[in-house]
N, C-alpha and C positions, 0 to 999 in steps of 0.2 A: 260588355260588362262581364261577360260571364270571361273570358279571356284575362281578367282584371286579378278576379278571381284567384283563377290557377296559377300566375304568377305569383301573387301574393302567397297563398300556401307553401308554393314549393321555395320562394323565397324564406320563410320561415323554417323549413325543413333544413335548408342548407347552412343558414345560423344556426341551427340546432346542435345539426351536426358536425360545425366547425366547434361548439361549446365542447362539443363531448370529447372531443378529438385532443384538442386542447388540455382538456385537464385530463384527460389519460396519458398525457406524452407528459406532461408533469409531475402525478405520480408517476408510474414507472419509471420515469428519469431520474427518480429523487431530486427534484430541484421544489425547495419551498419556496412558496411567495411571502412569509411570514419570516421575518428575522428571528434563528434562535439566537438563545445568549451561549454565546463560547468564547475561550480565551485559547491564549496561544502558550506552546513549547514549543521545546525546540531538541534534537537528537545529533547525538556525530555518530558516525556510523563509518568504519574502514573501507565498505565496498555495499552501496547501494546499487547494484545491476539488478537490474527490475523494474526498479519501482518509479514509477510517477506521479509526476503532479495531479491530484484528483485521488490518487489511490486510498484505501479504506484504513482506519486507523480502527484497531476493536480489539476488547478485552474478553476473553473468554470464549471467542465467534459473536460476539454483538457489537456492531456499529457503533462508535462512539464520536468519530471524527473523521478529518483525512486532511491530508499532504497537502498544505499548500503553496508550497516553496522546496527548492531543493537548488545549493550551491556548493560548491569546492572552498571548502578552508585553505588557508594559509597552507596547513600542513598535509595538504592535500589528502582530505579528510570529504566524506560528505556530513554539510549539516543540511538535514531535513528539518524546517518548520509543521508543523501541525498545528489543526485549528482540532480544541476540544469541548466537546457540550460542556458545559455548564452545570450541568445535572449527574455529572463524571465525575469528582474529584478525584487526582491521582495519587496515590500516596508518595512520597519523597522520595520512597528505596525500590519502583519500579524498575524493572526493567525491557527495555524497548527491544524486538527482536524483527527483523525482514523476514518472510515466511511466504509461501507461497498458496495458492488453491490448486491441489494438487502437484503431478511432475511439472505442469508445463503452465500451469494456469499463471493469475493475475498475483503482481506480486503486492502484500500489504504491510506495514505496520503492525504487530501485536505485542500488546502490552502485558506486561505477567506483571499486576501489581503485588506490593510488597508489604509489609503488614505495620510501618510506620503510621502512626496517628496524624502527621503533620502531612499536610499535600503539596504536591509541586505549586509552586506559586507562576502566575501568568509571565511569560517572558523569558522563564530560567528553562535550563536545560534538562534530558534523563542523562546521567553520567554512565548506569551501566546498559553498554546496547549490545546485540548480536548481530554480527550481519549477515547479508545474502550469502548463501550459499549458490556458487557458482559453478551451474550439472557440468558446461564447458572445460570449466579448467580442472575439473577434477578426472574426467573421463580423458580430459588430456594428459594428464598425470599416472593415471594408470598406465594408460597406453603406453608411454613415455618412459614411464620406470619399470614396467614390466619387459619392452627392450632394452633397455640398460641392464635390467639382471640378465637377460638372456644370454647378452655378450660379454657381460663375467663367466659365467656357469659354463664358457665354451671355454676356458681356457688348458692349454694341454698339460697335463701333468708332468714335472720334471723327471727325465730319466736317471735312472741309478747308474752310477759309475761302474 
């Protein structure tokens, strides 16, 4: 009996503790069990290097949404989809910009809305966006033209007859 007992307790202990585990991995995860209401847009964007699917969509630094899709246009273009709260309306003349956390950090979505009265409606696009800034090709660019001037700047000057 008494063996009965202590199983039974510690058996309760370890559902306890799988409860607790559970919805801490939930929070922290940000994953809700409760559907919000959010609708969709959509962004083209010349060079999304960075960003992916899951990445954070936010106005001002506050969480409003995130990427839930991302494909090559026709004009080899990226259009990134977004899922947006609901509680967010965006105004029309927004503009969507690639940004980073930090030099190296996660790259996101941020939006600098725009001060039109009318909001993007569910489905339609942001027409003005900015894209990623790419550290690679622009320290390759220095690099790159800063040899290129080097091997002008050596050239000999023409002698006088």
């Amino acid at each position: 009996m008494k063996g009965t007992t202590l199983e039974r307790i510690v058996g309760l202990f370890v559902l306890a503790s799988v409860g607790c585990v559970s919805f801490f991995a939930l929070k922290l995860g940000s994953v809700s069990l409760r559907p919000s209401e959010t609708y969709s847009i959509e962004a083209r964007f010349s060079n999304a290097a960075g960003l992916i699917v899951g990445s954070e969509v936010s106005v001002a630094g506050v969480p409003i949404g995130s990427v839930t899709s991302m494909k090559l246009g026709k004009d080899f273009s990226a259009l990134v989809a977004m899922r947006i709260n609901k509680q967010f309306p965006v105004p029309s003349d927004s503009i969507a910009s690639i940004r980073g956390h930090g030099l190296l950090g996660d790259k996101y979505v941020a939006i600098s809305p725009g001060s039109e009265d009318d909001t993007i409606k569910p489905g339609a696009r942001i027409t003005d966006t900015e894209s990623a800034v790419d550290l690679e090709s622009l320290l390759s660019r220095f690099a790159f033209g800063a040899m290129q001037g080097d091997k002008s700047d050596k050239k000999e000057p023409a002698k006088a007859p």
